[in-house]
C-alpha positions as CSV (number, residue, x, y, z in Angstrom):
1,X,15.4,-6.3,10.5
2,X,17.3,-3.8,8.0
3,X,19.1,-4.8,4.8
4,X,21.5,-2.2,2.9
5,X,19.8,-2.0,-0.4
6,X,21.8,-0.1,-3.0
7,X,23.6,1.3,-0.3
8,X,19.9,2.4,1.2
9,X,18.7,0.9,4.8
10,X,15.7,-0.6,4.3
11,X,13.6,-2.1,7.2
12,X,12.0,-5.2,6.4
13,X,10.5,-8.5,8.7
14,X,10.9,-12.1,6.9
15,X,8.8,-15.0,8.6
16,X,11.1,-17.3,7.2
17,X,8.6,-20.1,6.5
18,X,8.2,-22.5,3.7
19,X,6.6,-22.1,0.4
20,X,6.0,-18.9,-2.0
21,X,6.5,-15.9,-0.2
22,X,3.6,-13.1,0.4
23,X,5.1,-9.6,0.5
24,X,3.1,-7.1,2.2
25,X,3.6,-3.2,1.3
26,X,2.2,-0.5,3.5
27,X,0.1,2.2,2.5
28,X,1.2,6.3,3.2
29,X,1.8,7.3,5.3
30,X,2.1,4.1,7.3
31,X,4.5,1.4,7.9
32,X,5.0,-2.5,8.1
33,X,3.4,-2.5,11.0
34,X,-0.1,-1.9,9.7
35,X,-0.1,-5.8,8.8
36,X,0.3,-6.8,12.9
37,X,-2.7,-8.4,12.9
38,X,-3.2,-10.1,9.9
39,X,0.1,-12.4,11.0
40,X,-2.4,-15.0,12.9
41,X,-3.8,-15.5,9.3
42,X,-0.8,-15.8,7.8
43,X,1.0,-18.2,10.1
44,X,2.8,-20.7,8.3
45,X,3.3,-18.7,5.4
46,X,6.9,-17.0,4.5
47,X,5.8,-13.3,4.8
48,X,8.0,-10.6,4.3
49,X,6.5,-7.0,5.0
50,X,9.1,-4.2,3.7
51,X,9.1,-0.6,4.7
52,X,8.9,1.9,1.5
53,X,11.2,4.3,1.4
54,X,11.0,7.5,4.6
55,X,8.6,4.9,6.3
56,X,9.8,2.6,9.4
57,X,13.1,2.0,9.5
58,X,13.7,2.7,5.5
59,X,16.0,5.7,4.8
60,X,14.6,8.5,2.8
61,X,14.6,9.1,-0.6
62,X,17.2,11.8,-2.2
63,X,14.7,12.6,-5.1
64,X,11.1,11.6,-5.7
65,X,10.2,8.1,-4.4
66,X,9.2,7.0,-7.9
67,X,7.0,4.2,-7.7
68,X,9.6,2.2,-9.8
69,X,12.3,3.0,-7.6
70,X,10.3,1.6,-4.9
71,X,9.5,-1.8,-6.5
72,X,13.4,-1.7,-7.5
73,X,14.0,-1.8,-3.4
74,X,11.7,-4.4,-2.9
75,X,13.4,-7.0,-6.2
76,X,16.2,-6.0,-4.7
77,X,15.3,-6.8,-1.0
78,X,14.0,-10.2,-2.5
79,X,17.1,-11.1,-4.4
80,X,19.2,-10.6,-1.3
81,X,16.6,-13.1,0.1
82,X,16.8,-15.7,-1.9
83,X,13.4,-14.6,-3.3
84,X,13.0,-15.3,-6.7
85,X,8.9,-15.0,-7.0
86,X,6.3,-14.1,-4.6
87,X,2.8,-12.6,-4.6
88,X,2.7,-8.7,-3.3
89,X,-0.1,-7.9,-1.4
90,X,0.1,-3.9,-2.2
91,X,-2.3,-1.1,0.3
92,X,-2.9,2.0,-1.2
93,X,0.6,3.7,-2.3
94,X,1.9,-0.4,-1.5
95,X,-0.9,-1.5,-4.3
96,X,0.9,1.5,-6.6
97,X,4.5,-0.2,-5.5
98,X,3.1,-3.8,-6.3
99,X,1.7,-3.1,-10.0
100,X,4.6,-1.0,-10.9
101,X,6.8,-3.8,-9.4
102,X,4.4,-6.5,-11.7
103,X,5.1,-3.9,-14.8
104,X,8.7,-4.6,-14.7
105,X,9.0,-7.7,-13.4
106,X,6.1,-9.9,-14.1
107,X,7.9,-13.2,-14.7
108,X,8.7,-12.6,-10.3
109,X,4.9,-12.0,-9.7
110,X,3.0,-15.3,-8.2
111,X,0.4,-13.3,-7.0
112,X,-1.6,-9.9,-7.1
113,X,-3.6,-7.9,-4.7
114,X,-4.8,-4.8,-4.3
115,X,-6.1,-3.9,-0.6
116,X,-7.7,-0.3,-0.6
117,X,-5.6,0.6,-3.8
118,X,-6.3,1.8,-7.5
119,X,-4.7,1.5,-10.9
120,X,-5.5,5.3,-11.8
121,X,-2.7,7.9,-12.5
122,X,-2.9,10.7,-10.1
123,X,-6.0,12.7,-9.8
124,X,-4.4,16.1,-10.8
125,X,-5.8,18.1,-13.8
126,X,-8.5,15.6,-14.4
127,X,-6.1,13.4,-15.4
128,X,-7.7,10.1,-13.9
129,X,-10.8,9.5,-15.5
130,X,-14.1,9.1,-12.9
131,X,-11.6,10.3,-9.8
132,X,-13.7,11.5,-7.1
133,X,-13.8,15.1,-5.8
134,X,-11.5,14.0,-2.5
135,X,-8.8,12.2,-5.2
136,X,-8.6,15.7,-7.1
137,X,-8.7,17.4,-3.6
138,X,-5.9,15.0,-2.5
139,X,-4.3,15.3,-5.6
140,X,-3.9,19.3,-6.0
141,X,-2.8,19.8,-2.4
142,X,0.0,17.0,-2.9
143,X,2.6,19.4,-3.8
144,X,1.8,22.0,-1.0
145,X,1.8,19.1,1.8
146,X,5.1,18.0,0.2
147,X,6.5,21.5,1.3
148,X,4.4,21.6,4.5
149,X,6.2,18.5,5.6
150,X,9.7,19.9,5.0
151,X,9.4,23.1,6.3
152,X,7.4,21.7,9.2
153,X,9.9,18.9,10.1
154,X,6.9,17.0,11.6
155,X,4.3,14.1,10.3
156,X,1.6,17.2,11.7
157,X,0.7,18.5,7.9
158,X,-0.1,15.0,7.0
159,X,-1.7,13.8,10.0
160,X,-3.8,17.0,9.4
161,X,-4.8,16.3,6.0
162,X,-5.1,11.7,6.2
163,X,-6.4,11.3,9.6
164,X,-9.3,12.7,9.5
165,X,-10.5,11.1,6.2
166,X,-8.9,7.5,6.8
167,X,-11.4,5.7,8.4
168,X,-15.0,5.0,8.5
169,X,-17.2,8.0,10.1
170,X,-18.2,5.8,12.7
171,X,-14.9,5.0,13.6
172,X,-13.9,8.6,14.8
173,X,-16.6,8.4,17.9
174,X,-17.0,4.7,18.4
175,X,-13.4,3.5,18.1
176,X,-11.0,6.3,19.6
177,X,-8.3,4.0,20.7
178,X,-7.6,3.2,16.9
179,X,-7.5,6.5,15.8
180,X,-4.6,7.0,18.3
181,X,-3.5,3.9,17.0
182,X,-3.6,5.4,13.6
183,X,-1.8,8.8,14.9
184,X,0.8,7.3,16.6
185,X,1.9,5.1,13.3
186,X,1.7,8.4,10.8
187,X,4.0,10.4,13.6
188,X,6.5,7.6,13.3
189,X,7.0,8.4,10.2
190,X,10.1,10.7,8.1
191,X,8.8,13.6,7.0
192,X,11.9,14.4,4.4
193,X,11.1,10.7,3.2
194,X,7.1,11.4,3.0
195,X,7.2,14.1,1.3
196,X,9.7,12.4,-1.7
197,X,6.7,9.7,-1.4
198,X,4.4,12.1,-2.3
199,X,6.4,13.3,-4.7
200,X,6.4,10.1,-6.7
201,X,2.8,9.5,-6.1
202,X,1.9,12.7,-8.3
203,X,4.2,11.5,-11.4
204,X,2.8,8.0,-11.2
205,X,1.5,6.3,-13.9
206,X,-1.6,4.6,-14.9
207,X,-1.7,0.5,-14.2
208,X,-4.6,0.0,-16.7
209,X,-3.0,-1.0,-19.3
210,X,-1.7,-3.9,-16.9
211,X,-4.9,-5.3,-16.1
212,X,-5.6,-7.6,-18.7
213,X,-2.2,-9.4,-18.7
214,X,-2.5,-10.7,-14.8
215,X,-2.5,-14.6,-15.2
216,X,-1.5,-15.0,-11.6
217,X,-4.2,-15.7,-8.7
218,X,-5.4,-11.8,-7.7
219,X,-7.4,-10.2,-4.8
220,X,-8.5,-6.7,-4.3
221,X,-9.9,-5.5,-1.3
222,X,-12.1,-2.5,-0.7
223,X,-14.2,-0.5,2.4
224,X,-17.2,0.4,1.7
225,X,-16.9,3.8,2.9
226,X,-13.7,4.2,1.9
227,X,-13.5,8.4,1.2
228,X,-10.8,8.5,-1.2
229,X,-11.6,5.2,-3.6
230,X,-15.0,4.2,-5.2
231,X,-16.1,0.5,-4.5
232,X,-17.4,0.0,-7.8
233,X,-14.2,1.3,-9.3
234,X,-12.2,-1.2,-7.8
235,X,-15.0,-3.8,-8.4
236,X,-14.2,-2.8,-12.0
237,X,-10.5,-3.1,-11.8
238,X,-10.7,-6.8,-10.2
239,X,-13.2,-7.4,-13.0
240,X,-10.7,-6.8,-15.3
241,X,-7.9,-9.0,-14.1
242,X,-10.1,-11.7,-13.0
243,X,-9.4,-10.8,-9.4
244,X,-11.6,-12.0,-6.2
245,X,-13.5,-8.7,-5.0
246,X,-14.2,-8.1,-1.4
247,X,-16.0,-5.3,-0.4
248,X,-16.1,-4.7,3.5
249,X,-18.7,-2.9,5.2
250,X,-18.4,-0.1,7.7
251,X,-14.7,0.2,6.7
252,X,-12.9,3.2,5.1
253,X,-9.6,3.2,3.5
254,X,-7.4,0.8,5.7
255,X,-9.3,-2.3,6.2
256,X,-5.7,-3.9,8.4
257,X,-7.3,-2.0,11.0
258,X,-11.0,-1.9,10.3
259,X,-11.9,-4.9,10.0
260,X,-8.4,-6.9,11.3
261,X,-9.9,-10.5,11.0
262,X,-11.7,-10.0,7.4
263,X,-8.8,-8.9,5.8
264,X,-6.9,-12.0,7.4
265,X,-9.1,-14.1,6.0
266,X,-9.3,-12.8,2.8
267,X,-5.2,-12.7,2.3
268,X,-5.0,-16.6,3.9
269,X,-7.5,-17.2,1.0
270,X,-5.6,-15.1,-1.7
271,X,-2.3,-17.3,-0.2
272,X,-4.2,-20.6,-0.4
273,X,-4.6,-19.7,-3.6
274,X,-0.9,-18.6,-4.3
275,X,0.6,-22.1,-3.3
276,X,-2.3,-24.1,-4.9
């Protein structure tokens, strides 16, 4: 489905069931169809998964995707839905989305979780305190994949640089299907619209400060082998906001994927939790 949001198309799927809404953002650079599976687990729940901006069926950003423009989409995709609070279910640059989105508009925020996804500001310059070396790796090259992506017209530069460190090592041999799987979603993709995505990610700021005034049921989610985040980092974080933790084995950075049924069960506990 596609709303005009501000005058911006943004692609968007509403279950249209009862009860408090779970709103599910992607991570980069993905789309709303990273959640397919975890819909079984979900049934019976309203569930609206939203395309960011450049992603899906969403129309590119003119500037920057700033992380509160992005959460100022997706109020505004939930106030032409009736929606007046829901819990955001945020992966990766989604979890960056969900806790700017709680920053400014905590009174809408039932619920809080955090699948693969940190509260850090971006690793450039040492700026994020304990970031590991592939986060300042990530970090410094953002602004030369921005203008790989334009020049290149193409997803290629950043299936170059993500694909290859998304998923558990032992996915790559073992699991070859899902790695195409994983290829064909980031080719999808606008590369115009990634790049501003990118863009927004390096002038984000930190969500630490947020941590301690979650009062809403919280989750966060994290692989085990996840190359880009720390486990105990994000053990840390849901320590901090009194957040479930679950830490998945033999999965890397996109756990939808990885470990499809786990996940489920963990966000139809997180939304048992919601409506309770």
């Amino acid at each position: 489905m596609i709303r005009a949001v501000d005058g911006r198309r943004i692609g968007y799927d509403d279950s249209g069931a009862p009860g408090t809404p779970i709103v599910l953002l992607h991570g980069f650079p993905l789309d709303r169809t990273v959640w397919d599976e975890q819909a079984g687990a979900l049934r019976g729940r309203r569930v609206v998964r939203v395309d960011l901006r450049g992603c899906g069926e969403s129309e590119p950003s003119d500037g920057p995707a700033l992380m509160e423009l992005l959460a100022g989409d997706v109020a505004a995709l939930l106030d032409q839905l009736g929606i007046e609070r829901a819990a955001l279910v945020g992966h990766s640059i989604g979890g960056y989305v969900t806790l700017a989105f709680f920053r400014m508009f905590a009174e809408r925020v039932a619920g809080l979780a955090l699948i693969a996804s940190h509260v850090a500001a971006d690793a450039a310059g040492g700026a994020a305190a304990g970031a590991s070396v592939t986060q300042r790796t990530l970090a410094a090259e953002r602004g030369g994949l921005a203008l790989a992506l334009e020049q290149a017209g193409t997803m290629e530069p950043a299936i170059a640089s993500y694909l290859p460190r998304y998923l558990a090592p032992a996915f790559y041999a073992e699991r070859p299907e899902l790695v195409e799987r994983l290829r064909t979603v980031m080719a999808c993709q606008d590369p115009r619209g990634c790049a501003q995505l990118i863009r927004g990610m390096q002038v984000r700021v930190s969500g630490e400060d947020l941590l301690a005034d979650v009062r809403v049921p919280a989750l966060v989610v994290a692989g085990k082998q996840d190359t880009y985040l720390d486990p105990k980092t994000l053990r840390a974080v849901a320590n901090a906001m009194g957040a479930v933790y679950v830490c998945l084995e033999n999965v890397g950075h996109l756990p939808m994927f990885e470990a499809p049924q786990a996940t489920g069960d963990a966000l139809a506990a997180f939304a048992q939790r919601v409506a309770s």
